[in-house]
N, C-alpha and C positions, 0 to 999 in steps of 0.2 A: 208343486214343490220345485220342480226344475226350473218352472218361468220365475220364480223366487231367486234361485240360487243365482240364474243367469244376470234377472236385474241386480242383487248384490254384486257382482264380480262387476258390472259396467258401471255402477255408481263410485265403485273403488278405483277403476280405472279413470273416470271422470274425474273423482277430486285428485286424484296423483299428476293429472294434467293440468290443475289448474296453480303446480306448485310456479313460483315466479323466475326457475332456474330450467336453464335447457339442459334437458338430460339424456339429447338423441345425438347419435353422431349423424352430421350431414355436411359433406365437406363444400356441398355446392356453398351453402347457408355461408357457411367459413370464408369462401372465396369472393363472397359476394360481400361480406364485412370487411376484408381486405379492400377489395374494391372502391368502397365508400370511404375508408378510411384513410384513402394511400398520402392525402395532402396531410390530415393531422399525423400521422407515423414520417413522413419528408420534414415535420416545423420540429418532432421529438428528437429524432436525429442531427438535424443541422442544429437542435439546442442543444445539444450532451457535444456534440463537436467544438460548438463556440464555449460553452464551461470547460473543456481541455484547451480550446485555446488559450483563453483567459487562466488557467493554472499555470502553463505552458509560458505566458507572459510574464506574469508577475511572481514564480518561484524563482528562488535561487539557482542557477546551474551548478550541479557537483561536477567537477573534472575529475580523471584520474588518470594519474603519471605512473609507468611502471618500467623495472627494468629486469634484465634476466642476470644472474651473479652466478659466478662460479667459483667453489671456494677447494683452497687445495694452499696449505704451507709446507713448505720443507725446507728445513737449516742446512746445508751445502757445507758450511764447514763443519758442523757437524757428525759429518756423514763421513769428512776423510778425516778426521781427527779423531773420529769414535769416542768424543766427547758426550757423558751424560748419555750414554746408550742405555741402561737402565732404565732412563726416567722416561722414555719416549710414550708419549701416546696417539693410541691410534685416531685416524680422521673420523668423525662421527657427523655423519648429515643433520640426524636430528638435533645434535648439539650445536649444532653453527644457526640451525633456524631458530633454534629455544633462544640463542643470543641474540640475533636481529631481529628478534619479537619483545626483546627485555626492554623495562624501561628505564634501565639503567643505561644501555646503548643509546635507547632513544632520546634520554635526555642530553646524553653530551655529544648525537649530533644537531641538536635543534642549538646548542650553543656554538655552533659551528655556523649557524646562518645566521641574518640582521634580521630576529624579528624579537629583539628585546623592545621596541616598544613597533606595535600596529598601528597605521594609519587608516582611515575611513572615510568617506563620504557618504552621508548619508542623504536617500532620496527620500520620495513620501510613502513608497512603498518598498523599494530596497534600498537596502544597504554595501557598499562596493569594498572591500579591500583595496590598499592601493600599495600593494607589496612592490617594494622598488621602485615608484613611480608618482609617490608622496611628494609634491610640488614644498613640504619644510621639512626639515630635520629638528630632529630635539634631542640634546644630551642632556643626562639626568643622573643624580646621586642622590638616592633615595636615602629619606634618614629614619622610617616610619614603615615599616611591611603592609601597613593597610592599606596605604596608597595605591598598590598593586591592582590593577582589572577598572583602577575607576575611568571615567572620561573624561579629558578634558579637551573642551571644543575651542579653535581655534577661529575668531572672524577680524579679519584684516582692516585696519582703518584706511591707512595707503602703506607704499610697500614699506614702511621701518619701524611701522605700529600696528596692533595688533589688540583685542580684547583675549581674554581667558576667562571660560566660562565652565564653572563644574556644578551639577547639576541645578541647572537654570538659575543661578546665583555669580555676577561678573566680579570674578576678583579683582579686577583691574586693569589699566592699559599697561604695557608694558612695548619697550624697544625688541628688535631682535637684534642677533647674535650678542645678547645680553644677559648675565647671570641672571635668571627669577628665584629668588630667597623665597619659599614657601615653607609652613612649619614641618611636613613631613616631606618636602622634597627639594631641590634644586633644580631649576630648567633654566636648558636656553637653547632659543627655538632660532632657526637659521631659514630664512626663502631661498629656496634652490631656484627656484623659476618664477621671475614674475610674469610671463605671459599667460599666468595662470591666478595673475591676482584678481581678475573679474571674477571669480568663482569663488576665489577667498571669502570676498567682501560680502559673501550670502552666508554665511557661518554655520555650511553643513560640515566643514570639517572638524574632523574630532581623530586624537591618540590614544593610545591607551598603554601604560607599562608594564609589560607583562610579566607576571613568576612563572619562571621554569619550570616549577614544580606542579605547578596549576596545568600549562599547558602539556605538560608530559600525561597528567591523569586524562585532561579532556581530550586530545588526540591520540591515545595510545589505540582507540577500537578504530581511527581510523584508520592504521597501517595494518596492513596484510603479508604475512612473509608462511610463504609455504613452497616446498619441495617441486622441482618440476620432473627430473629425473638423477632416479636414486644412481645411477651405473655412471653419469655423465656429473653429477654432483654440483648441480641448476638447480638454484632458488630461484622465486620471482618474488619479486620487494613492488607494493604498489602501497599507493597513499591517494586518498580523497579529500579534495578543498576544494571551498568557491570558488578560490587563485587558482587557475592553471600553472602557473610559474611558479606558485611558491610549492604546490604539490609537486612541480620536478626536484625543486633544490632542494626539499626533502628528503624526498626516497632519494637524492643523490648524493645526500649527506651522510645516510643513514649508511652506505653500501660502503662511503668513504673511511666512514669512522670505524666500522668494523675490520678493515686494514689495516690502521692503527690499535687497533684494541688489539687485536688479533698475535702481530709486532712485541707489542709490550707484555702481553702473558706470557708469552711462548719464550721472552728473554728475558724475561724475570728468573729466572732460575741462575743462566750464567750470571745474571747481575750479582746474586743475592752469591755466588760462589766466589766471582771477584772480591768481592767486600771481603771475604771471611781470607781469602788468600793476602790480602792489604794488607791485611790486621798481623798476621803470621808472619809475611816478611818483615815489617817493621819490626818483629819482636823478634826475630832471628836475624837480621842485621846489626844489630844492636849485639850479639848473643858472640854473632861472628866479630865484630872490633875488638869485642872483650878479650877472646881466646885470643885471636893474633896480638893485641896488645902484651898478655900474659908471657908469650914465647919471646917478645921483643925483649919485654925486663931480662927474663929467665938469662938469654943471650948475653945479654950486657950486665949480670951482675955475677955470673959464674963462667964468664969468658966459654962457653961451654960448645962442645961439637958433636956432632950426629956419631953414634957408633952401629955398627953391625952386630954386636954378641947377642943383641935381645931383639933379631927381627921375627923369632920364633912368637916371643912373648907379645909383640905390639901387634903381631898377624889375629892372633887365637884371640886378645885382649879387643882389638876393634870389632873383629865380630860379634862378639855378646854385646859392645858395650852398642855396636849398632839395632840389634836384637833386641836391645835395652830400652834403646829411645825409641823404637818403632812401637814398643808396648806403652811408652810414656804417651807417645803421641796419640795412638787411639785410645789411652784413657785420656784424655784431655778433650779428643772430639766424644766421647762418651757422657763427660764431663758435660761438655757445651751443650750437647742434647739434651740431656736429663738437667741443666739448670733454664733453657726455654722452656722447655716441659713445665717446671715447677713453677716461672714465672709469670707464664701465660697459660694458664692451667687451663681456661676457660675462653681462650683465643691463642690455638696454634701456629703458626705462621709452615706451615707445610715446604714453601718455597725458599726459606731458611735454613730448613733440616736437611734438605736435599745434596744440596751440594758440599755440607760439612763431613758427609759421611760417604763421599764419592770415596775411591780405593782402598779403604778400609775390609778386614778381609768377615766382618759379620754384615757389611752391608748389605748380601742378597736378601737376610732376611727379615731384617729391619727397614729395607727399601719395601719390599710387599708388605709391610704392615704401614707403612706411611701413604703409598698409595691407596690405601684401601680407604683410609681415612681421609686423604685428602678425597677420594670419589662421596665421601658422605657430607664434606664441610661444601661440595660444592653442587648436590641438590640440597642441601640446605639453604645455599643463596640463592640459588633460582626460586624454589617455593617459597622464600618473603615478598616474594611482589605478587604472589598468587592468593596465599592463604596465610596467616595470621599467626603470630606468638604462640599462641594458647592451643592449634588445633590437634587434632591426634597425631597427623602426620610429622609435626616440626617435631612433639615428645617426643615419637619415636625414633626419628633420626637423631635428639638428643642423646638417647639411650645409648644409640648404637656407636656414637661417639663417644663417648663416656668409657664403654667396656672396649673399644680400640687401644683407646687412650690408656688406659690402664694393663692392655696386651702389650702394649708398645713398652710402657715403663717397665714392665715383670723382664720384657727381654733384653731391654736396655742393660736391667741391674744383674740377668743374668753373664751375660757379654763380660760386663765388667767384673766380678768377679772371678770368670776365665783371664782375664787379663791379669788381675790381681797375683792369681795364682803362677801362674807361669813367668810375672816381674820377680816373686820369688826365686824361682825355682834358676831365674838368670841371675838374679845377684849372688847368689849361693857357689854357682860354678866361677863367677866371676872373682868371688875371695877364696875361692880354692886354687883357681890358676895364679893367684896374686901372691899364696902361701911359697906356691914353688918356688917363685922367684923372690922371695924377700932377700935372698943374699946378693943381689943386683944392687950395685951402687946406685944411693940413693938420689945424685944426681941424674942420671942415666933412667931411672925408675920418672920423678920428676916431667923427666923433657918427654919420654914418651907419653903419660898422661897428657899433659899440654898438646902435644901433639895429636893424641888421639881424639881429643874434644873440639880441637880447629879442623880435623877431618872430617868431623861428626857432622858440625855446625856445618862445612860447606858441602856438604853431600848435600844437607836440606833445604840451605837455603838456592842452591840448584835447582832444587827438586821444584819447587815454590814456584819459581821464576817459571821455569818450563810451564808449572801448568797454566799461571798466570796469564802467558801470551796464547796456550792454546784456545780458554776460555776467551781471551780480550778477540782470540780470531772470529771463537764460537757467537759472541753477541751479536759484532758486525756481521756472521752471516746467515741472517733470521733477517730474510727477504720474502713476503707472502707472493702467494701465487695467487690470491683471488682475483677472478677478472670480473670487468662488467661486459658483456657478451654483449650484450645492446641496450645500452643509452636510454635512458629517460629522453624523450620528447615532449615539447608542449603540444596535450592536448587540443582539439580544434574544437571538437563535439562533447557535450559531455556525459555522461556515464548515468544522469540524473536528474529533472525528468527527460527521457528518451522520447524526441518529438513522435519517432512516427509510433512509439509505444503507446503513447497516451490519446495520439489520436484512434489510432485502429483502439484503444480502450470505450474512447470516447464514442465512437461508431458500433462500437458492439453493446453497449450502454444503453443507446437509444435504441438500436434494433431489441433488445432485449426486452426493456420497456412497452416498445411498441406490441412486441409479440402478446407480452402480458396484458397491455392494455385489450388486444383483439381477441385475447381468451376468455379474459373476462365480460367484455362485450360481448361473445359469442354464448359464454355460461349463464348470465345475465338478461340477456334477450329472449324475450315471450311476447314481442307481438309479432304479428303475422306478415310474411314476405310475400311471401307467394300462394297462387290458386293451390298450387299441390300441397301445400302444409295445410290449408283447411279440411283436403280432402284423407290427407295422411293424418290427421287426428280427428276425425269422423268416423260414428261408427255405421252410422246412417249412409243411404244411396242419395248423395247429394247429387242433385244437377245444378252444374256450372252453365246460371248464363249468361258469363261475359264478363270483361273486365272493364274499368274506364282509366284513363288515364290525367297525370295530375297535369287542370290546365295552366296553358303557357306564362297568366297574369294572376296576380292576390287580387276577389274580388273579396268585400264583404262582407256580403250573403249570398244563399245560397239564389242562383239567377239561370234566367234560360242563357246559355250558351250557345245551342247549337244550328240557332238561326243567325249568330253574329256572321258564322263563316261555313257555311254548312258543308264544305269539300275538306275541313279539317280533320284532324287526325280523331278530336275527341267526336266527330261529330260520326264519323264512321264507326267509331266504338259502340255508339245507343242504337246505330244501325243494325250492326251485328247484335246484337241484344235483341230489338226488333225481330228479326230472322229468327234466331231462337227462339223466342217465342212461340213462332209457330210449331215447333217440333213439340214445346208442350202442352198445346191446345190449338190444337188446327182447323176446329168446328165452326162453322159461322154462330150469328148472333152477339148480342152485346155483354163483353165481358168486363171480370172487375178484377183489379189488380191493385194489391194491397203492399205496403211495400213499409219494412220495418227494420231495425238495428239492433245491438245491444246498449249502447248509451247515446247521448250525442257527441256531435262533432264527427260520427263519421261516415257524414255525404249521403243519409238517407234520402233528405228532401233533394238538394242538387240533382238525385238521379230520377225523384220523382218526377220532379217538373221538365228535367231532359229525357226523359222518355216518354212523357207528354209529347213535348215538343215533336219530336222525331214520328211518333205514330202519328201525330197530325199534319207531320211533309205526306203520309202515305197518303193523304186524304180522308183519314179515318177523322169522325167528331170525339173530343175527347172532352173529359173534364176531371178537373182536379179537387179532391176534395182534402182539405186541409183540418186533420182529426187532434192534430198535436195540440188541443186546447193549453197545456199546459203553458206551454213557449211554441207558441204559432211562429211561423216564418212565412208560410205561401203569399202573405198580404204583403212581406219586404222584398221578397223576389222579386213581386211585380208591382211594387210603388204602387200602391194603393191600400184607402184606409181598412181598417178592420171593425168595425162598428156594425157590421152583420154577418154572421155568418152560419157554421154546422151549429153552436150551439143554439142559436135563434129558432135555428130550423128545428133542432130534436124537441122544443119545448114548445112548437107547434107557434110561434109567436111572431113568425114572418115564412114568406111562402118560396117556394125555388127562385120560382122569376125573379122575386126583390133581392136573392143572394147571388145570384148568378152575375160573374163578372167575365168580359172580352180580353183575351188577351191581343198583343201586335198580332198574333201569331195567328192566321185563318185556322179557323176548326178548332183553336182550344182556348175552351173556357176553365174557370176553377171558382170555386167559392173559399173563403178563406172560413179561421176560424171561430172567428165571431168572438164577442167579450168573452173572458175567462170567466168559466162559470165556477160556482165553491165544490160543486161534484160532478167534474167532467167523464169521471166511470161508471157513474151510475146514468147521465144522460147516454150514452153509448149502448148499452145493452136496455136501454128501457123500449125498443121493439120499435122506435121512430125509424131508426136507421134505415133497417130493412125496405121501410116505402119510402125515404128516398131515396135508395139506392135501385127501387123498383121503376120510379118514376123518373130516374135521370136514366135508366136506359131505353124508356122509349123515345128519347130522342138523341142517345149519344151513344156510340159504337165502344167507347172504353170510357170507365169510370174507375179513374185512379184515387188509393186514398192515401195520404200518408198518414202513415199511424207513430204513436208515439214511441220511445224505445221499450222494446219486449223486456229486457235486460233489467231496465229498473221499472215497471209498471205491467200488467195484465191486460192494458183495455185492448188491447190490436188482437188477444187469444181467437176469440169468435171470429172475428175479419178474415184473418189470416184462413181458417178454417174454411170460409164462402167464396174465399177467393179464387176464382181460375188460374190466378196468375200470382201464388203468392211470392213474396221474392226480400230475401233475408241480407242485407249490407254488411260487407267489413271495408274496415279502410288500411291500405298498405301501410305499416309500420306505425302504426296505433294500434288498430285494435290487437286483445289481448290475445293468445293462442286459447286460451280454455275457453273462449267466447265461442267453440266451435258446439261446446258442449249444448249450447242452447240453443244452438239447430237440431243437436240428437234430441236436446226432449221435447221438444215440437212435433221433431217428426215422429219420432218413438213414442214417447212418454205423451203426447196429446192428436198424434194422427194424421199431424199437418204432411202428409207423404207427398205433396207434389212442391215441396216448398225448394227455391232456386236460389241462388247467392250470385251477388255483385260483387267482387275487388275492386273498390274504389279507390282511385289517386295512385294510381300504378305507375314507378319508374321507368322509364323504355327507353334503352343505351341506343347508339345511334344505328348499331346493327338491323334494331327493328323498326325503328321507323325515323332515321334518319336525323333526330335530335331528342334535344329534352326536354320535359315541362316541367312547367315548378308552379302548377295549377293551383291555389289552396283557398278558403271562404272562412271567414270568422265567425264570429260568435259563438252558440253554443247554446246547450241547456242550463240555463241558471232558477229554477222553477224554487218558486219561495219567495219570493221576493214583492211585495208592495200589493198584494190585496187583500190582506187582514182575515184571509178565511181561516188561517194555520194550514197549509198544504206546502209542507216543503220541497224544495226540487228533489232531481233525483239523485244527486250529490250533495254534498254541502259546499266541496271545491269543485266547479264546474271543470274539466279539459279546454286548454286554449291551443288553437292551434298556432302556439308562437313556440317558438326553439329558442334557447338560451344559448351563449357557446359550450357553458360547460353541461351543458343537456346533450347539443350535438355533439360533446366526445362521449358522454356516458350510451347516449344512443336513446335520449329517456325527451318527454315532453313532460310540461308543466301542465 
C-alpha cells in the first residue's frame, strides 16, 4: 500500500511538471534570458525612444508665459479728505484672484491685443500661428455673425493679386488693399511683406475672424491665476499657447486690465456722488438768483433799509428755518432712495445709493444694510460665469436679496417718517415765534424773510460746492498700487511635451516592456537549458555522460563530424563521453550501446554516429546499427543507398556481410535501415535481433544501435534494457522539461537503471571555451508519409529546426 501511495504522489508530481509554464524560481535561468535577450530588449528600447522622438517632432509645443502681480489700492485723497469713509472696503486676496480668473476681465483684456482676426500657415502635419508676424493684414466689417471661426485661405498670384478660398471653393481673384464685398462680410487684405511672397504663392495661408466671445469660453481653462503669498499679496497669472509671444501679451494684458478695472470700480462711487451733487447745484443756483433777485425788487420798490429792532426775531427765525431745510433735505435724499428702490426694484444700482446718502444723520444704518446687499448683488455676479439661472445657489442668493431689499425699504420709510414728524413739530415753533412778532412792520417782517431764504439758499449751495471739489479731489486720487513684480518673458522651452520628459518616458517604456517581455519568456519557458534542470526535475539517479556542443556550421543531416577536425571543441566533447563511459562499464568484451530520445530532431543519431566515430579513433571496431526504420537517417549521414538493411536482416532475407557498409572512417562500419517495412515493431522484438547482435560482436568491439524516439513509440524499450551502455538525448532549448519524466519511467517504472543522458547543442559563452557555435542539422521525423501501409509519423507537424524572428523573441520553434 505504501509503494501505491508513493507511485501516486510521483505520478502527480510528474503530470504537475509537465504543465507548459515555469513555476520554479531560478534566477540563474532569468539571467541567462536576459543574456540572450539583451539585443532584442536594445531594438525595444531604441523603438519606444524613436516613437517619443517622432511624438516629440510632430506635436505641437505648448509655451507658458507667467508673471508675479501684486495687488494693493488706496485713494490718498481720500484718506486726508476722509471722503466716503463709510464705504471703504477691505483688501480681499481671494477676491482680486476670483476677478483675474473672471471671464468678464478676461474678455476685455483679450480686446486689449490684435487677435481679432488669426493668421496661420498651415503644414502637412502642423499647423503654425503667425501672431504678429503675418506677412498680410486684413480689415474687416462683418455683416453676418456666422462668419466668425470660418477660414479663409489666402494664395497669391503675384504681389497685388491674390485668390480667396473658403472651404475648398475660390471665390475669386481679387486686388489688395481693396475693399472685398462679400454677403456676410467686407475684407481688405493689405501685403506687409513681399519677401515673403514665395511662400504666399503655395496657399497654406489661411485667417480667420474671430468672436470674443468664443475665444473667451475656449481659452478661459487655459489661464491660471492663483495666490503666491497671502501676507505679501503675490498672485501668479500664467497662460498657455502654441505662440510663445502671444501667451506673454496675454497674461500681460490680463494683469494690465485689472488696473483699470480695478481704477474704475473703486471710483465709481465718487463718480456716481459727483453726478448727484451736479444735479443739486444746478437746482440751488437757480434757487439762489431767485432769492437775490427777490431782495433786489423788494429794494427798489419800497426804497426800503436794514433795521435792527427785529435781530432777535431773524436770529431764533433762521435757525428753525435752517432746521427746516436740513429735514427738507434729507427727505428728499430719502426721497431719491426710495424712488430708485421702486424703480429698479429688480436691478439696484448700490453705487448710486452711496453717495446720495453720505452726511445724512440715519446713514450709519442704512449704509450697513446697503453693504450687506451690495456683498450679495456681487457673488451674485461672480457665480453667472460659474453656474446657471436656475441653480440653487443663484435662488438662494435671490432670496436673500429680496428680504435685504425689503429691510432696506421698512427702514427707509421708517427714517422718513421721523423726519416727517419732527418737520412738524419745526413748522409749529416756527408759527409760534412768528405769532409773537406779528406787530413788526410788515415791511421789515417782508425783508427779513427774503433775507432769511438768500441765507438759507447760500449756506447750501456753499455747502454743495465744497463737497463737490472734495469729491472731484477724491476721484482724481484713486491711483492703484498693483504691481507686476516680474515681467512675463518669452518662453524658450516649452511646458509641453517636456523633451527630456517624454524621452526618460519613452526609455522607461521599452525597459518596462522589455522586463515584461523576459518574465513572460521566463514564465513561459519549459524547454531545458541546462544539465542541472534535467537533473533538478528527475526523480531518478541520473548519470550525466556529457554534454556536446552546437556545431560551428548548419549541416543537413545528421553526419560524422569529428573526424572533419578531430582537435576541435565538439570533438573533445564525444571524447569526454568516451571516458565516461568507462566509469559505467569498465569490463572488457564487446559491448552494445543503444541510444535514444523523446522525439526527433534532437540530435539522437548525430551523437550516435559521433560516438561511433570517436570510439573508433580509440581503435575500438565499431558498428552502427540504424533501427529508426520508420525515418532512417544512418544511410544520409553517410551518402549511401538504403536498399538493405536491419529490416532485411531481421526477416532473415539477406545475411550481415551483404549489409555491412565501410565507412572513411578505419574501424567503423554501420548498416543502415533497410526498406521500410509496414511492421517495423513487431520485426524488432521478433527474437532476430538478438543473433545479430550476437553475431556482430564477434567481430566488433561496440555495437551501436539507434533506436527510434522512446517518446512517441516503444520499440527501443527491450534494447535499451540489453544495453551496457544505454544513453537517453535531450537537446538545449528544445526539448521539453517534463521529457525528463521519461527517463524516471525507464528507469523506475521499467528498470532501465543504468541509463545516461546527453545535452545535445549546448551554448558555450566564450568563458568556456573561447567562442561560440551555431552547430544545427535538419530534417526530422515526418513518418507517415508515402508508403500506403497507414502508419503515421509520430507527430502529424514534425519539429524543424528553423527559428522564425517572431519565435526567436517568444523563445518558441516551429
Amino acid at each position: 500500500m505504501e509503494e501505491n501511495t508513493s507511485s501516486n504522489n510521483l505520478n502527480e508530481e510528474r503530470a504537475r511538471k509537465r504543465s507548459n509554464l515555469n513555476t520554479e524560481s531560478d534566477p540563474i535561468l532569468f539571467f541567462h534570458l536576459l543574456k540572450r535577450n539583451l539585443l532584442l530588449f536594445a531594438v525595444i528600447i531604441i523603438c519606444c525612444l524613436l516613437v517619443s522622438l517622432v511624438y516629440l517632432r510632430y506635436t505641437a509645443p505648448v509655451y507658458e508665459a507667467k508673471l508675479v502681480y501684486q495687488v494693493n489700492s488706496l485713494n490718498t485723497a481720500s484718506s486726508v479728505l476722509n471722503v466716503g469713509g463709510g464705504f471703504k472696503e477691505s483688501n480681499s486676496l481671494a477676491k482680486d484672484v476670483e476677478i483675474l480668473r473672471s471671464k468678464l476681465l478676461f474678455k476685455r483684456a483679450l480686446r486689449k491685443i490684435p487677435i481679432d482676426v488669426s493668421y496661420y500657415n498651415q503644414g502637412e502635419i502642423l499647423t503654425n500661428e503667425l501672431y504678429r508676424s503675418s506677412p498680410i493684414k486684413v480689415e474687416h466689417q462683418v455683416k453676418d455673425s456666422s462668419i466668425l471661426g470660418q477660414h479663409f485661405y489666402v494664395k497669391f498670384i503675384d504681389t497685388h493679386k491674390f485668390e480667396l478660398v473658403v472651404n475648398k471653393l475660390v471665390l475669386g481673384e481679387y486686388q489688395t488693399n481693396t475693399t472685398i464685398h462679400l454677403p456676410k462680410v467686407d475684407l481688405k487684405i493689405t501685403l506687409l511683406r513681399k519677401e515673403n511672397y514665395e511662400i504666399l504663392k503655395e496657399g497654406n495661408l489661411y485667417f480667420r475672424i474671430n468672436s470674443y466671445e468664443e475665444m473667451t469660453n475656449a481659452w478661459d481653462y487655459k489661464l491660471s491665476v492663483f495666490p503666491l503669498n497671502n501676507a505679501a499679496k503675490t498672485i501668479n497669472i500664467s497662460f498657455e499657447d502654441h505662440n510663445p509671444k502671444k501667451a506673454v501679451d496675454i497674461v500681460t494684458a490680463v494683469a494690465n486690465e485689472y488696473i483699470i478695472y480695478d481704477i474704475e470700480e473703486r471710483s465709481r462711487s465718487s463718480k456716481n456722488a459727483l453726478q448727484f451733487i451736479d444735479e443739486q447745484l444746478d437746482r440751488y443756483y437757480n434757487k439762489l438768483r431767485l432769492s437775490e433777485d427777490k431782495i433786489k425788487d423788494f429794494h427798489q420798490g419800497t426804497n426800503y433799509t436794514s433795521m435792527d429792532r427785529s435781530s432777535s426775531y431773524f436770529d431764533r427765525s433762521n435757525r428753525l428755518e435752517n432746521e427746516l431745510i436740513d429735514v427738507d433735505l434729507q427727505q428728499s435724499v430719502l426721497k431719491e432712495v426710495k424712488k430708485s428702490i421702486s424703480l429698479n426694484n429688480d436691478d439696484i444700482d448700490v453705487y448710486d445709493l452711496l453717495p446720495i446718502l453720505a452726511g445724512t444723520d440715519y446713514a450709519g444704518g442704512i449704509m450697513s444694510l446697503i453693504t450687506s446687499l451690495k456683498e450679495f448683488l456681487i457673488q451674485k455676479e461672480n457665480l453667472q460665469f460659474e453656474v446657471t439661472k436656475d441653480s440653487e445657489i443663484i435662488k438662494s442668493l435671490d432670496h436673500k436679496i429680496k428680504v435685504q431689499k425689503k429691510i432696506l425699504f421698512e427702514s427707509i420709510n421708517s427714517s422718513n417718517d421721523k423726519l416727517t414728524t419732527k418737520r412738524i413739530e419745526l413748522l409749529a415753533k416756527i408759527d409760534k415765534l412768528e405769532g409773537k412778532f406779528k406787530k413788526v412792520p410788515a415791511q421789515e417782517l417782508e425783508f427779513a424773510r427774503l433775507q432769511r431764504v438768500l441765507s438759507i439758499d447760500e449756506k447750501f449751495f456753499t455747502l454743495l460746492m465744497e463737497k463737490r471739489t472734495e469729491y472731484s479731489i477724491s476721484d482724481a486720487g484713486y491711483v492703484s498700487e498693483h504691481i507686476i513684480l516680474d515681467r512675463a518673458i518669452m518662453p524658450k522651452s516649452p511646458v509641453f511635451p517636456n523633451k527630456k520628459v517624454f524621452i526618460s518616458f519613452g526609455f522607461i517604456v521599452g525597459f518596462v516592456l522589455s522586463l515584461v517581455l523576459l518574465l513572460v519568456k521566463y514564465i513561459t519557458k519549459n524547454t531545458i537549458s541546462s544539465i542541472d534542470e534535467i537533473v533538478r526535475h528527475s526523480y531518478a539517479g541520473i548519470t550525466v555522460l556529457g554534454i556536446v556542443p552546437k556545431y560551428k556550421h548548419d549541416i543537413p543531416v545528421s553526419q560524422l563530424v569529428v573526424n572533419k577536425n578531430p582537435k576541435s571543441i565538439i570533438a573533445e566533447s564525444f571524447r569526454a563521453i568516451r571516458s565516461n563511459m568507462q566509469f559505467i562499464d569498465g569490463s572488457k568484451g564487446a559491448k552494445l550501446l543503444a541510444v535514444t530520445s523523446t522525439v526527433s530532431g534532437e540530435g539522437k543519431t548525430f551523437c550516435a554516429i559521433n560516438i561511433a566515430g570517436i570510439i573508433a579513433y580509440s581503435g575500438k571496431k565499431v558498428v552502427i546499427l540504424d533501427l529508426d526504420m520508420r525515418k532512417p537517417k544512418i544511410h544520409l549521414g553517410f551518402g549511401v543507398e538504403n536498399n538493405v538493411g536491419m529490416s532485411t536482416l531481421l526477416i532473415k532475407s539477406k545475411k550481415i556481410s551483404e549489409c555491412v557498409h565501410h565507412s572513411e572512417l578505419e574501424n567503423l562500419d554501420f548498416i543502415t535501415s533497410g526498406p521500410v517495412p509496414p511492421n517495423p515493431s513487431e520485426l524488432i522484438i521478433n527474437g532476430e535481433l538478438d543473433n545479430v547482435i550476437k553475431e556482430l560482436h564477434l567481430e566488433y568491439d561496440f555495437v551501436i544501435i539507434d533506436n527510434p524516439p522512446i517518446g512517441l513509440v516503444s520499440d527501443a524499450m527491450e534494447i535499451l534494457k540489453k544495453a551496457d551502455y544505454p544513453i537517453y538525448v535531450f537537446k538545449n532549448e528544445y526539448s521539453k522539461k517534463y521529457f525528463v519524466n521519461n527517463v524516471d519511467r525507464l528507469m523506475i517504472d521499467n528498470g532501465i537503471g543504468g541509463l545516461s543522458i546527453i545535452l545535445n547543442a549546448v551554448e558555450h559563452g566564450k568563458s568556456a571555451y573561447g567562442g561560440g557555435y551555431g552547430y544545427g542539422y535538419g530534417g526530422g521525423y515526418g513518418y507517415g508519409g508515402g508508403y500506403g501501409y497507414g502508419y503515421g509519423g509520430y507527430y502529424e507537424d514534425e519539429p524543424k529546426d528553423k527559428t522564425s524572428f517572431w519565435n526567436g523573441i517568444f523563445g518558441r520553434k516551429k
